[in-house]
C-alpha positions in Angstrom: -11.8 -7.1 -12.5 -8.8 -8.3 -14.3 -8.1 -4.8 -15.7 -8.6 -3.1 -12.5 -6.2 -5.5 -10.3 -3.5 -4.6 -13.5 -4.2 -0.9 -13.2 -4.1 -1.1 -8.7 -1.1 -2.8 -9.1 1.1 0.0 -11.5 -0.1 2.2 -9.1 1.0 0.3 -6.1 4.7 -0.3 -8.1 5.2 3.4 -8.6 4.4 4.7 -5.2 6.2 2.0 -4.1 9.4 3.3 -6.2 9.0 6.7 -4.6 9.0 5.9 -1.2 12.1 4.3 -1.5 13.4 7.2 -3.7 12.7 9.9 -1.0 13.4 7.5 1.4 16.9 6.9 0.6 17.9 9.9 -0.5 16.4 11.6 2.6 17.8 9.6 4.8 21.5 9.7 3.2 21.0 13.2 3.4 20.7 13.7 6.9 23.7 15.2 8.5 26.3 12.5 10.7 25.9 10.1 7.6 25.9 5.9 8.7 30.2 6.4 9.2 29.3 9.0 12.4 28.9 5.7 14.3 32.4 4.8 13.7 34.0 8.4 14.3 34.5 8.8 17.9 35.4 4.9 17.9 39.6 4.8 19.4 42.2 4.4 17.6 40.0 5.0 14.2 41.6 6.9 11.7 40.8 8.7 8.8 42.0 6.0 6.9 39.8 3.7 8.4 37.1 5.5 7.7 38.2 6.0 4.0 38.2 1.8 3.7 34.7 1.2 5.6 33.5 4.2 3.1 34.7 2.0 0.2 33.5 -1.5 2.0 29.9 -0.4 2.0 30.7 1.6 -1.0 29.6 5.2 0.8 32.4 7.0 -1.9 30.1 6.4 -4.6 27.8 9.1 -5.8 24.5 9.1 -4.3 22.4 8.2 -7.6 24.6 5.1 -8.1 24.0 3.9 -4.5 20.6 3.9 -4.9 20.9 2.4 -8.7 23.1 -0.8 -6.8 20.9 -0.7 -3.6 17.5 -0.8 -6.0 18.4 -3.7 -8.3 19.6 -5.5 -4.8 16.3 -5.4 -3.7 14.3 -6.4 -6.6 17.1 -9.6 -7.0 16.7 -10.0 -3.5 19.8 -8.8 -1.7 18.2 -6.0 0.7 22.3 -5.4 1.9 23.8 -6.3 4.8 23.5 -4.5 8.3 26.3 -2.4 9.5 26.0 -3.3 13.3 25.8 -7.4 13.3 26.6 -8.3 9.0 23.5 -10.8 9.0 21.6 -9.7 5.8 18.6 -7.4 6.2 15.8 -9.8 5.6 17.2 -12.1 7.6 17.3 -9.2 10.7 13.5 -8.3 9.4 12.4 -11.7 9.7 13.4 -12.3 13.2 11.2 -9.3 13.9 8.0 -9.6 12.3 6.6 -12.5 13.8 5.9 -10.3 17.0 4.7 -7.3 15.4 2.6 -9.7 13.2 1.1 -11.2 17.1 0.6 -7.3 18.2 -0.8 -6.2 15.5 -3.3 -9.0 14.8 -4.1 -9.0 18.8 -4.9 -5.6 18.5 -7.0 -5.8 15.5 -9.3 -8.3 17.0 -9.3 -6.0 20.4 -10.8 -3.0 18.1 -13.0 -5.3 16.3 -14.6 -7.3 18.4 -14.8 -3.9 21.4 -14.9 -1.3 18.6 -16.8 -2.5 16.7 -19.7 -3.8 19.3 -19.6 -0.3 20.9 -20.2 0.8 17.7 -23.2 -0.9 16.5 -24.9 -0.8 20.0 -24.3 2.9 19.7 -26.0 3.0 16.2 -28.8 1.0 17.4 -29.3 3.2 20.5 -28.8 6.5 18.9 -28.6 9.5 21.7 -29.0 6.8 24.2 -27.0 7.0 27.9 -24.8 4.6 26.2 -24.1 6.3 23.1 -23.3 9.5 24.6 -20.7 7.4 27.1 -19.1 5.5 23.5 -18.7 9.0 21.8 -16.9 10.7 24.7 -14.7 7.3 25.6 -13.6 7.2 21.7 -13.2 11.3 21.2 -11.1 10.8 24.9 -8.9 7.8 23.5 -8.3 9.5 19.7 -7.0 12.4 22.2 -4.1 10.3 24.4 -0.7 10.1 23.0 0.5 6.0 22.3 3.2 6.4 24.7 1.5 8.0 27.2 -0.8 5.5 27.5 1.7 3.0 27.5 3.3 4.4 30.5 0.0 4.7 32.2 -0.2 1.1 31.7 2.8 -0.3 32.8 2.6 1.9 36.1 -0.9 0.8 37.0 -1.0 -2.5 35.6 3.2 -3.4 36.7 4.1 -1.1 39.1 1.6 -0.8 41.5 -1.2 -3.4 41.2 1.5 -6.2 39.7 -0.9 -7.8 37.2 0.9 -7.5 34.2 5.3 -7.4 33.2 6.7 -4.5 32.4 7.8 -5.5 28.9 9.4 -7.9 26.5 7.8 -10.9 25.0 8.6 -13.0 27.4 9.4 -17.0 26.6 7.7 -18.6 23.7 6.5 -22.4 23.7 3.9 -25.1 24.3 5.1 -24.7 28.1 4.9 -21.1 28.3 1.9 -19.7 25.7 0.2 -18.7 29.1 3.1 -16.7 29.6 3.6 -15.4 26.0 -0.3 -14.0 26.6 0.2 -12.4 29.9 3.0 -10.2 28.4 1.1 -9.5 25.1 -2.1 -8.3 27.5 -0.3 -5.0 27.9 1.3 -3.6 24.5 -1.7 -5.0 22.6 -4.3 -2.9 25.1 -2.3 0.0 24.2 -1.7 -0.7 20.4 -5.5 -1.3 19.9 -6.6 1.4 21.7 -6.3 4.5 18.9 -7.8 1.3 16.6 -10.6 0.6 18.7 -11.9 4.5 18.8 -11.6 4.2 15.3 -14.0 1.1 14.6 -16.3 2.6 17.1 -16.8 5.7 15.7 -16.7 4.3 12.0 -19.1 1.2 12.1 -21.4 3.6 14.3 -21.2 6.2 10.8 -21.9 3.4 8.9 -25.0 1.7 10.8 -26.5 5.0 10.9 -26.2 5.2 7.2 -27.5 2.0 6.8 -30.2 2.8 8.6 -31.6 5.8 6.8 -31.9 3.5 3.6 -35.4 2.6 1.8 -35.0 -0.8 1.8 -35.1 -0.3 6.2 -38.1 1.3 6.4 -39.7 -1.3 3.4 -38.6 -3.9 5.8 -39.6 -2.3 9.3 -43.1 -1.8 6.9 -43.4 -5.6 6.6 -43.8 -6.4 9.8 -40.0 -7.7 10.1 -38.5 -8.4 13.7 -36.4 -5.4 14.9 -33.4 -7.7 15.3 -34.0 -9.4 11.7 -34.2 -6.1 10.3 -30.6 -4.9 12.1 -28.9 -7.9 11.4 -29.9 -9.0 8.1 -30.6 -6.1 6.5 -28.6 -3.4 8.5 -25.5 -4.8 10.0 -24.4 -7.0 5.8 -24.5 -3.2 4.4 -23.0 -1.6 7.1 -19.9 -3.7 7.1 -18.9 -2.9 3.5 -17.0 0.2 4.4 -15.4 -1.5 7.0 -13.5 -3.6 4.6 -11.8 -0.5 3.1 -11.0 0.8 6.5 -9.8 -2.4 7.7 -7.0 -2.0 4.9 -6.4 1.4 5.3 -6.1 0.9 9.3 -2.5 -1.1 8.4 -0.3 2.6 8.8 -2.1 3.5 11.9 -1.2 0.3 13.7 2.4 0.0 12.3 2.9 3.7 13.6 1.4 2.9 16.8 3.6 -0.1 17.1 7.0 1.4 16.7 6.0 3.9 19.7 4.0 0.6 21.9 7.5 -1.8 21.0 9.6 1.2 22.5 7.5 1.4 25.4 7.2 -1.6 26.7 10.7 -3.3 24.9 8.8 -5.6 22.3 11.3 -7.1 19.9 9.4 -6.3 16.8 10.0 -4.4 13.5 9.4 -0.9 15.3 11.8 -1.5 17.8 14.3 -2.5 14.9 13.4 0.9 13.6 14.3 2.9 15.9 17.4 1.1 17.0 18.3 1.0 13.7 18.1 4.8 12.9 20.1 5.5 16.5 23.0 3.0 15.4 22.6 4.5 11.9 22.2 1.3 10.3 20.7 2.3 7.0 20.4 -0.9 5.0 18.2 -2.2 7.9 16.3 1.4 8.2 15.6 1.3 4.4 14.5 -2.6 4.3 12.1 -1.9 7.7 10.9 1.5 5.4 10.6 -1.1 2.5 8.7 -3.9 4.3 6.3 -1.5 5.8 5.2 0.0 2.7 4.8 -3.3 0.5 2.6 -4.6 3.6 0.3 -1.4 3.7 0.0 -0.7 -0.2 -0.5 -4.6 0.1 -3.2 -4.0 2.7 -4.8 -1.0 0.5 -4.9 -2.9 -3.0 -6.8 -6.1 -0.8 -9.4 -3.8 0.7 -10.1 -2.5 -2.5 -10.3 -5.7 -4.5 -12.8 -7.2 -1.8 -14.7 -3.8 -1.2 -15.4 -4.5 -4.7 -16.4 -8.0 -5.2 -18.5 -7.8 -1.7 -20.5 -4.3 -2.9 -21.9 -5.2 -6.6 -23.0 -1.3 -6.9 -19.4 -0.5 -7.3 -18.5 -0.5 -10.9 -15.2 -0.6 -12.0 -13.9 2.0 -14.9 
């Protein structure tokens, strides 16, 4: 087990490295540069920009940025951002405590929805029910985030009035109600690629499950339909579900820089894109940054439990 952590984790260090290789250099290599900003500013000179080019240290050549940027971020020092000077994880941390809620509150929306539908589905093969699960989940694969999002906030906002329009609304022991009734909206949304997902996965892997030997030995014995589905069925069926619970991280932190645009939730997605428009690239690079260590983070935990939870996997 030891070994295999050791050999997961090289694995997750180099990827790592190369996504902030292309990352930097693709993104420094996008035409406009992080001085456009400062351009059309008045009264800005040439000269000006020639100073903020050697404040940030922009005149450099590129391979030496990234050298200096690189070692900053393994001592620590992600940079500073161009549009407010506060350092970079200090602007990230402000940020992922409410992508951290959506996210989560999506999660348990898939699970808990997804993941019944799912099983009932399994159990009910072909059924009325079935048949309505597989359409529902091929429908919501099928609807763009934003769309959706849209759809939401004029039904739900606009004309019936249940629900804000956006933002996260105040936070505290006076207002959690409050805090909720905002998250209701962007966390329906965000979970909604998620929960066609689980459905359509955990319905895979109970009908897998249920095509096993050791199913029909236990139907043989005489055992209780439900004892048979959830002792034997549902503990083998939720084995793959670890992996994909780790693997799921890139799907929600996509859908939750389009669901934070939508409906104006100060997360890290938000941060993104602002970021990219103001051409703020320290922040752009430590939002690229955090994102990747969370889902190579997520990957290398699925793995590790997938193993210790499924004994037939043997580790080489």
């Amino acid at each position: 087990m030891a070994r295999y952590i050791v050999h997961r984790l090289g694995q997750s260090i180099v990827l790592l490295w190369l996504v902030s290789l292309f990352g930097f250099f693709l993104l420094h290599l996008t035409p406009g540069g992080p001085l456009s900003q400062f351009a059309n500013t008045p009264g800005m000179s040439d000269e000006d920009l020639r100073r903020l080019a050697t404040q940030y240290g922009l005149d450099r050549p590129l391979p030496i940025q990234y050298l200096d940027w690189a070692w900053g971020l393994l001592t620590g020092d992600w940079g500073r951002s161009y549009r407010d000077h506060a350092p970079v994880l200090k602007v990230i941390g402000s940020r992922i405590g409410a992508t951290l809620q959506l996210m989560v509150t999506a999660t348990l929306i898939a699970v808990l929805v997804g993941g019944t539908a799912g099983i009932l589905g399994a159990v009910r093969r072909y059924s009325l029910f079935d048949q309505v699960v597989t359409v529902g989940t091929m429908i919501a694969l099928s609807i763009p985030t934003f769309w959706f999002g849209l759809v939401v906030i004029y039904v739900f906002s606009v004309e019936l009035g249940w629900l804000p329009p956006g933002n996260i609304g105040p936070v505290g022991n006076s207002s959690f109600l409050i805090f909720l009734h905002h998250l209701i909206g962007p966390s329906m949304v965000l979970g909604l690629v998620t929960t066609a997902l689980w459905s359509r996965f955990m319905r895979s892997s109970m009908l897998d499950a249920l095509n096993q030997d050791y199913v029909r030995t236990a139907r043989a014995k005489g055992l209780p339909e439900r004892v048979v589905i959830g002792t034997h069925v549902l503990r083998n069926a939720l084995l793959p579900m670890i992996t994909i619970a780790g693997l799921e991280l890139p799907t929600l932190l996509g859908g939750a820089l389009v669901t934070e645009t939508v409906f104006t939730w100060p997360g890290m997605g938000r941060l993104f894109l602002d970021s990219i428009e103001y051409r703020d690239y320290p922040v752009v690079m430590g939002t690229l940054i955090f994102a990747a260590i969370l889902v190579i983070t997520g990957s290398l935990i699925a793995d590790v439990l997938h193993t210790i939870a499924d004994p037939r996997v043997r580790l080489r």
